[in-house]
C-alpha positions in Angstrom: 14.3 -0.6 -3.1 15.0 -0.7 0.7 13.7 -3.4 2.6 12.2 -1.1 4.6 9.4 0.6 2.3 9.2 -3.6 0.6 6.5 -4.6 2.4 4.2 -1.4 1.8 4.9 -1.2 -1.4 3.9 -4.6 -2.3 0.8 -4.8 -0.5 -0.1 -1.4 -2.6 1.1 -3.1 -6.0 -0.7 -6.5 -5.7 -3.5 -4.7 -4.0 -4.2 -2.8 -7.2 -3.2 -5.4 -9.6 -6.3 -7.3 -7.9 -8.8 -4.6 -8.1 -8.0 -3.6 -11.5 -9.0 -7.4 -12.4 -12.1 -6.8 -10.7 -13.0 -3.3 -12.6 -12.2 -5.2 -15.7 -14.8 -7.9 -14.7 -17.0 -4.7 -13.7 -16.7 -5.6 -9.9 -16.9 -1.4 -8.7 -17.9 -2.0 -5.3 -15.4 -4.8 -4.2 -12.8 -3.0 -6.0 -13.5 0.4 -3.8 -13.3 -2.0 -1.1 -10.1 -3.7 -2.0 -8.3 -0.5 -2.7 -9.6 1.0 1.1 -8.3 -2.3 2.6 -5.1 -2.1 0.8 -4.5 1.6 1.9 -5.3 1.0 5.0 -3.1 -2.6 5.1 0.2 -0.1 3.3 -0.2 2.6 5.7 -0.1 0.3 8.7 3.2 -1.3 7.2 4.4 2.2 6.5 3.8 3.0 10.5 6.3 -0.1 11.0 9.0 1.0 9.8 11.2 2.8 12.3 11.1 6.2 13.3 14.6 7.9 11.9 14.5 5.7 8.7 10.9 7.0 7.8 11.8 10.5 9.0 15.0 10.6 5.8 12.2 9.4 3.8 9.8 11.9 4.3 12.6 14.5 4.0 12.5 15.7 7.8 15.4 16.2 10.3 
């Protein structure tokens, strides 16, 4: 994986690794709210990474 697209992803896989524990301990609402917090947290990482590399990674020139 590139370092660059690291960080988001692992804020997305623990993220959900945590609220999956809470749905299994039927915690809905706090894990609605983890997974929004998460998105929001991987997206802002996402933003960080420079301009050119994200633009190969979304397939635009």
């Amino acid at each position: 994986m590139q370092d660059e697209y690291r960080k988001p992803y692992l804020i997305l896989f623990n993220g959900v690794t945590d609220a999956l524990e809470l749905i299994r301990e039927g915690r809905w609402a706090e894990a609605e709210t983890k997974l929004m917090r998460i998105q929001q947290q991987a997206e802002a990482a996402y933003v960080d990474v420079p301009g050119e590399i994200r633009r190969l990674y979304d397939g635009k020139k």
